[in-house]
N, C-alpha and C positions, 0 to 999 in steps of 0.2 A: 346236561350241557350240550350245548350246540359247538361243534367242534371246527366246526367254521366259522360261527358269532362265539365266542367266549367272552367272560369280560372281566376285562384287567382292570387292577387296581394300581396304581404304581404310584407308591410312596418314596418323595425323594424331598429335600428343601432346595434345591436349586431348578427353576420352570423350564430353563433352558434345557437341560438334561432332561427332564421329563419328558417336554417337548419330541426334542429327538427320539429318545426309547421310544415314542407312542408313535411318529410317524417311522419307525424302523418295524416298529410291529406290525401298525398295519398294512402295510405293504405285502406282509405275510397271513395276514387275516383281517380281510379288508374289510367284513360287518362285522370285525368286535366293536366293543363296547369299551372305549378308556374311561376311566374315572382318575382324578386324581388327588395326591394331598400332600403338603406342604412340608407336612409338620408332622408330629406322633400324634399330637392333638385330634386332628385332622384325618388324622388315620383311622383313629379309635371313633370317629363319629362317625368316618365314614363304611367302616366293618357292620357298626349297630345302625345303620339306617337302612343301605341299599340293598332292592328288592329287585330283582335277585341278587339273591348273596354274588359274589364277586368270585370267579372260576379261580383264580390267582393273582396273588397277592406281591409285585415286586417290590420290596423293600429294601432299602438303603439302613444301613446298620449305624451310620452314625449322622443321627438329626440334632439338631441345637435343642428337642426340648426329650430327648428319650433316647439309648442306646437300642436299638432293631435285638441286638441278642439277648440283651439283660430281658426285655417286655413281650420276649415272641409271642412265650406261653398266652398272656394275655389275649395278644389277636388272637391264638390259636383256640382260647376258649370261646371266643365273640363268631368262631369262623372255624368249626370244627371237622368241617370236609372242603375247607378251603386249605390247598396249598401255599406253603410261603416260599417265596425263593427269594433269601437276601443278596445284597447287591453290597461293594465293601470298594474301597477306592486300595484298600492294600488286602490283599490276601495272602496267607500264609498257613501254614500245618496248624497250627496250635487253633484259626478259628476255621477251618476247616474241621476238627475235631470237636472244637464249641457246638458249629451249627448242626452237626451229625446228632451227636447228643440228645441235644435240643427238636429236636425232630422237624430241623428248615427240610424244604425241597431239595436245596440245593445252597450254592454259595459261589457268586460269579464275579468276577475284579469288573469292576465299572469301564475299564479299557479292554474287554473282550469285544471280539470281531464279531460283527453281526451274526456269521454264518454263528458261531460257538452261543450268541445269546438266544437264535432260535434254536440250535438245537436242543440247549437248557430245557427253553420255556417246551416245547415240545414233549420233552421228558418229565416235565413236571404238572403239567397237565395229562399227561396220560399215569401219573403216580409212579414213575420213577425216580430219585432222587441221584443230581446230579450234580456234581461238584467240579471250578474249574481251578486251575492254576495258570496267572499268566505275569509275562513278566510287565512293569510299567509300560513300555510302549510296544510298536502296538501290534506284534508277532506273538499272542498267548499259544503257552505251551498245550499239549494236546487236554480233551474233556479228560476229566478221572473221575470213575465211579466206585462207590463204595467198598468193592472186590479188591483196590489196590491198585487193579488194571488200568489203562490209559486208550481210549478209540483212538486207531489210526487214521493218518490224515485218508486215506481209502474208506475207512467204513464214517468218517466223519463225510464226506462227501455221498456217500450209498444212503446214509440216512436223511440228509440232508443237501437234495440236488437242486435246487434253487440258484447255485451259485451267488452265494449270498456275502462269499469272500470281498468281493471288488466293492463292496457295499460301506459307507464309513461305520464309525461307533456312533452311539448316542452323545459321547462325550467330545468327540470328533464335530458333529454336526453341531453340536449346543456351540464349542469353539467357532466354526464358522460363521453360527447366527452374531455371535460377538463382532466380528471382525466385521462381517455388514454392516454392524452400527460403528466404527469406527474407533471401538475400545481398545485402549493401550493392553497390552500382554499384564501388567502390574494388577490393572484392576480386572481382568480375567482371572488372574490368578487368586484374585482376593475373592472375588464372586464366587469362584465354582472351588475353592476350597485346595489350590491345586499351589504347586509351587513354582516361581520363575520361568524356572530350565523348562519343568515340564510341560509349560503353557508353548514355550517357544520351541520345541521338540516336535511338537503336534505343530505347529504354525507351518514349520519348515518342513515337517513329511508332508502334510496338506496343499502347500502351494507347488511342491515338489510332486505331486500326484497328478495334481490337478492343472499341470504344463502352464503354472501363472509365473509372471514377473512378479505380482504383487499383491497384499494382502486382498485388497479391493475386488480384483481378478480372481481371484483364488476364487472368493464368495459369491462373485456371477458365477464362474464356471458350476458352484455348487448349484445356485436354484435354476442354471441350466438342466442340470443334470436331475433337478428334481431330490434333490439333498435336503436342502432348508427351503422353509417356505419367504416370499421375498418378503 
């Protein structure tokens, strides 16, 4: 593996999301290689065909045609020195324990902070396994590695100096590409799988970040700032 080109695979069903993950990535490794897929379907074709095998594998643990923990095994026999590191919109102890088990990379809440998904993916490309806990919006609690221990917000920055904090989420960014097209919070929330509050939580830290009056504003100031693409 080229450690400056790798190449992702990033399995999610919503493109929006995708989207952002892939333009958050490569900001940090600007000749990788995205690929991506839909579906589990999609997933599992895309393990068995591409050549080079795919360096890491992000996947989302709940698709409409396959549960990510129930099937890991599977990609992991399609992809046996491919890393998985699932990706889960709630995380807690009990699939934290699941994906340990199960031998994922790691296990990351889909509202982790850019800086915490690089440093993930970071760790699991170099074959460490690395596991986060964070709460729904959008201050995740520090990385936790298998030991029990917790990196502090100090060696979380010494590993990871990019300053990657001030940067949004993928689900952040997917949320703003909505609001450029002028979608109600209702069908945001239907699309990307999310609830109400928590479409409008993210609206209002967003436009509140990003010193807008209004959603519209909010979403230039983003492809000012090089967030979403216009």
């Amino acid at each position: 593996m080229n450690p400056s080109a790798p190449c992702f695979l990033l399995v999610d069903d919503h493109a929006l999301f995708r989207t952002g993950l892939g333009m958050m990535l490569a900001e940090h490794w600007p000749e990788a290689v995205m690929r991506h897929a839909g579906d589990w379907a999609q997933a599992l074709s895309s393990a068995r065909a591409l050549r080079p095998a795919p360096d890491l594998v992000l996947l989302d643990i709940q698709l409409p045609d396959g549960h990510g923990l129930d099937n890991l095994a599977q990609l992991q026999a399609l992809l046996p020195d491919c890393p998985v590191l699932l990706m889960s919109a709630q995380v807690d102890a009990e699939r934290l324990a699941q994906a340990q088990q199960r031998g994922a990379a790691g296990l990351m809440a889909k509202v982790a902070s850019a800086r915490e998904i690089v440093t993930a993916v970071r760790a699991a490309l170099s074959g460490t396994p690395t596991f986060a806990m964070a709460s729904p919006l959008p201050r995740p609690e520090p990385i936790r590695v298998p030991g029990g221990g917790a990196l502090s917000d100090g060696a979380l920055d010494a590993w990871n100096s990019e300053g990657t904090a001030s940067e949004p989420t993928p689900r952040q960014r997917a949320i703003l590409s909505y609001l450029g097209r002028g979608t109600p919070n209702k069908a945001i929330a239907r699309q990307m799988g999310l609830s109400e509050n928590e479409v409008r939580a993210e609206v209002s830290f967003l436009t509140e970040r990003l010193n807008a009056t209004s959603r519209q504003q909010a979403y230039a100031e983003a492809v000012a700032r090089g967030w979403v693409a216009p």
